[in-house]
N, C-alpha and C positions, 0 to 999 in steps of 0.2 A: 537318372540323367548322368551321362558320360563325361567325366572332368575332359578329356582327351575328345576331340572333337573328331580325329583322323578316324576312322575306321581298322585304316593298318596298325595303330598303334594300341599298343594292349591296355586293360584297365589296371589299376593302381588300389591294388588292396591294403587295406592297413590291420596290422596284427597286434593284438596286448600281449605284453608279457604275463597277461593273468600273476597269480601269487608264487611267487620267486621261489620259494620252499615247497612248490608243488611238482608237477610232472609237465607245467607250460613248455618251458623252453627247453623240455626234451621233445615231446611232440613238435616243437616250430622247428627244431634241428635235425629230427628227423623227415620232416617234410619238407624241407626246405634243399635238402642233402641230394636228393635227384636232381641235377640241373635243368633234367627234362620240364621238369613245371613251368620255368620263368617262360617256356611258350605260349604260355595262357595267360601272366597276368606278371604284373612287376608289384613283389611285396616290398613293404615298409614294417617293418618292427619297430610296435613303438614300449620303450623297453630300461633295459640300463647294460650297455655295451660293456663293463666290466663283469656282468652278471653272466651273460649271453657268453664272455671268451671262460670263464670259470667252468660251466656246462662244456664248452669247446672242447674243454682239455678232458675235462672226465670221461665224455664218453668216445675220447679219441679221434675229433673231427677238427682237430687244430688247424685244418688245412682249407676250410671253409670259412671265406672270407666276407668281408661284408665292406657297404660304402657307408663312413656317417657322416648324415647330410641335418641338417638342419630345419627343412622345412619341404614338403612334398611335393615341391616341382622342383628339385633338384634330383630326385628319384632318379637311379641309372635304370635300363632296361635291360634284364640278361641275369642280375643279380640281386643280394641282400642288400636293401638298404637300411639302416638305423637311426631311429633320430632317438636321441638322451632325453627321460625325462625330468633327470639329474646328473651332475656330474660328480655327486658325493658319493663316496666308500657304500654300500648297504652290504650289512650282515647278513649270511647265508645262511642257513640252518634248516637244510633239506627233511622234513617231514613234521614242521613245527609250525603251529601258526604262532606269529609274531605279529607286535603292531608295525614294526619295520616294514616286513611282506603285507601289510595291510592298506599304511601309507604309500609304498611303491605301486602299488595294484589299482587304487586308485588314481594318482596320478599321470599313471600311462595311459588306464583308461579318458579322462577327463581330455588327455591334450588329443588322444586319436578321434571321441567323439566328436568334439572342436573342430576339428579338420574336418570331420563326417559332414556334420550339417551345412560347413561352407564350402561345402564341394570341393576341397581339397584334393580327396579320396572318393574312388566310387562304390567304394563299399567297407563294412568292417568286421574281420571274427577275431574273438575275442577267445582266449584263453580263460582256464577258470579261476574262478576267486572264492576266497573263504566268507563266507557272510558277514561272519561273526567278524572277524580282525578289518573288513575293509569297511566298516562302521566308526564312523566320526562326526564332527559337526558339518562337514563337507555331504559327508555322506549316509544320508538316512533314509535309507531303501533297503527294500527284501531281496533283493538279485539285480542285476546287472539290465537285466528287461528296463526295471520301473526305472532306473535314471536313463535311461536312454530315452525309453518314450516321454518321461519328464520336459524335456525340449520341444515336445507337443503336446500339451495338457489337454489340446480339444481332441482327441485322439482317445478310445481305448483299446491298446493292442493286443493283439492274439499270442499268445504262444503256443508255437508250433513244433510239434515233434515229426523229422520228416528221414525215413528208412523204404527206398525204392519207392513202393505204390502206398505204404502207407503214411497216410499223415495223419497226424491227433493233433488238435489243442483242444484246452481245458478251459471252462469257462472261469474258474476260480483256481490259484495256482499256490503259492506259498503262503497260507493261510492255515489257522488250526481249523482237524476235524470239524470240531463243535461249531465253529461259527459257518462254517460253510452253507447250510440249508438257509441262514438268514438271509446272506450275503445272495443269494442264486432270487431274482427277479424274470418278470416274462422280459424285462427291458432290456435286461443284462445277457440274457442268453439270445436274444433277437440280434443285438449289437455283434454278440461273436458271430452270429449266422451270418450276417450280413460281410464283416470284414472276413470272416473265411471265403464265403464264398467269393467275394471282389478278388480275395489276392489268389485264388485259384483259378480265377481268369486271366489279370494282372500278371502273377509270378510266375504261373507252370503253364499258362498256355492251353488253359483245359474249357474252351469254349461254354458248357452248360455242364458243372458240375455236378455231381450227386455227391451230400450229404445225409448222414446219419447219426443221430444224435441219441445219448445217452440218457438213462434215466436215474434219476436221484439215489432211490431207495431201490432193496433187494426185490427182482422180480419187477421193475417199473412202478413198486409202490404195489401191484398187484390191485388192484383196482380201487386204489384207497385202503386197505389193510392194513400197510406199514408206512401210511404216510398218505400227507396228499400233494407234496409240493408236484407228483407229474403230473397228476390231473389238472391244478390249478392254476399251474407257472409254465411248464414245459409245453405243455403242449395249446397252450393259446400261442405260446412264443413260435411255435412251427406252423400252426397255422399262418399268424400273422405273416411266418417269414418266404410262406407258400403263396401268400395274397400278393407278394412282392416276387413274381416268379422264379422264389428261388428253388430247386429239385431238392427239399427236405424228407428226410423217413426219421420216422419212432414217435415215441422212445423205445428204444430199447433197452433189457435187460442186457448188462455189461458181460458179465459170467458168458452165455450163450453165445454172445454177438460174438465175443472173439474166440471161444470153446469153439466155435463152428465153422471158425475164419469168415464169415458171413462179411468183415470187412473190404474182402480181397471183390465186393460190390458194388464198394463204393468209393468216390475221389477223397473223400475227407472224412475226417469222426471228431463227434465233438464229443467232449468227455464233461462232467461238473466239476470234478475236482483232482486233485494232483495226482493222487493215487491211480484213480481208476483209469487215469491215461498212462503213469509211469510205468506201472506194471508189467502191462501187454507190452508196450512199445518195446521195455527194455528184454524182455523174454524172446521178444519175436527181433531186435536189430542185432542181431548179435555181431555183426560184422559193422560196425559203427553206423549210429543214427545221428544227425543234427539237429541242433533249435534254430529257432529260424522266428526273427520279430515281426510278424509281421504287422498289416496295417500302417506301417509308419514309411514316410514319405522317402527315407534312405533303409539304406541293404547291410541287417544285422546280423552273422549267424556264427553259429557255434557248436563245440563237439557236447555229446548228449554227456558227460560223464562229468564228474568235479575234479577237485585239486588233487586225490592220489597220495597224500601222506604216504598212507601205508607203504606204497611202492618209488615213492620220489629219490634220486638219484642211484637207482640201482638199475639202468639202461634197461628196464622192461619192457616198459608204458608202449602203448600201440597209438600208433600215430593214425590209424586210418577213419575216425571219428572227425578228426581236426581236418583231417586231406580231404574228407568230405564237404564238410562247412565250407572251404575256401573253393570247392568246383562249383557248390549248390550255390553261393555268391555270385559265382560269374555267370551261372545261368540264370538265374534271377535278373542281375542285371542285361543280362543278354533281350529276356526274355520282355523286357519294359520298355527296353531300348527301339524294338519291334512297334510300337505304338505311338512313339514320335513322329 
């Protein structure tokens, strides 16, 4: 749903400064550095403006200005706007996690959500965060997904990994190996069927999609060999999710299916667990891929990559991961806007 009711008038993205000691607010600065972009959409950084002018100077872009506003309908159109999510000093320390960058990460994410859910904003990507440091009594979640979708608890969302034609999500995602086989139900992976396939009618426009879903164990379990959760769990959940006419195939054996590009078949792939979607995706996106929340009633997305220590403040980091997230936003939103 569109905050801006005009048509002519663009949407209103809001951005996290992710964790301050990372590579965020060199990718926002350099995507942000083409003016050409503000054609498409008026960003909001939600962030800390003394942080954002520190970056400025470093990587020589002193000259790149920004409005700070206070709340998101004061938003100029044409430029950066900024709203503080403090107005206190924070310590920098470019490749380090800190509970500092852990506490700021949080908070900028908290007040952009905020906005998200009350239509402030019509959509939000988010910059990366370190797990570990944005952990607090505020914050007790695996990734940046689970509190977002948090806000809709009768919800279980998908994560989406989206590079041109291929998209992956995973039915179990930041979870140890070991627990995964427990965790994977015919319930659990019916549910991701069902929200993929909606938001690939919903978000891309893809009237009768075809999915392919993946199998547990090596070889699909090979016919109970090395397992039996495909025979037992997987593939009653495809059936079932076929009795709901949705265009499901497999299992398939993972190795093969993308060994053979046999993907480049289908609209979507569902994967069991983190791995076996990470992999491919990030071998085959090499030119930036996006996460992408889906299932949830607002527009989440992000670059496929993390915080970047290694590389933080040494004007590297490739910005076209991030430049993605913020196109694949507005057509998303574009794309839902069509069905009002």
């Amino acid at each position: 749903m569109l905050v801006q009711k005009d048509s002519k008038k663009l949407p209103v993205i809001g951005i996290t400064q992710g964790d301050i000691n990372g590579i965020g607010y060199e990718i926002i600065l350099k995507t942000l550095c083409d003016s050409r972009i503000f054609d498409s959409f008026t960003p909001i950084v939600y962030g800390q403006s003394k942080v954002f002018s520190y970056y400025k100077k470093n990587f020589n872009m002193e000259e790149l200005s920004y409005a700070l506003i206070r709340e998101p309908r004061q938003a100029q159109p044409g430029r950066i706007n900024f709203i503080n999510h403090t107005d206190s000093e924070l310590k920098i320390e470019p490749g380090i996690s800190t509970d500092v960058a852990g506490k700021a990460a949080f908070d900028a994410l908290k007040m952009a959500v905020d906005d998200l859910y009350k239509n402030k904003i019509d959509a939000l990507v988010t910059a990366p965060v370190n797990k570990k440091s944005i952990q607090s009594d505020k914050f007790k979640f695996s990734s940046q997904l689970k509190y977002i979708s948090s806000f809709c608890p009768e919800i279980t969302p998908l994560m989406m990994m989206i590079w041109n034609k291929l998209r992956i999500g995973s039915v179990t995602n930041h979870v140890a190996l070991k627990d995964v086989s427990t965790m994977i139900t015919k319930e659990l992976v019916l549910n991701k069927l069902e929200v993929f396939h909606k938001t690939l009618q919903k978000d891309f426009n893809i009237p009768y999609p075809r999915l392919a879903v993946m199998g547990l164990n090596p070889h699909s379990g090979d016919n109970g060999l090395y397992g039996r959760e495909d025979i037992d769990v997987i593939v009653p959940a495809i059936n079932e999710a076929r009795a709901k006419d949705i265009l499901v195939f497999g299992p398939f054996s993972a190795d093969g299916f993308f060994g053979s590009a046999s993907w480049l078949k289908f609209d979507g792939v569902l994967c069991m667990y983190h791995d076996q979607a990470m992999v491919p995706f990030k071998t085959l996106a090499v030119d930036g891929g996006v996460n992408f929340t889906a299932g949830l009633p607002v527009i989440r997305t992000a670059p496929d990559h993390g915080t970047g220590y290694d590389i933080a403040n040494r004007n590297v980091a490739d910005p076209n991961s991030f430049r993605h997230a913020i196109y694949l936003a507005i057509d998303i939103l574009k794309n839902r806007t069509l069905e009002l």
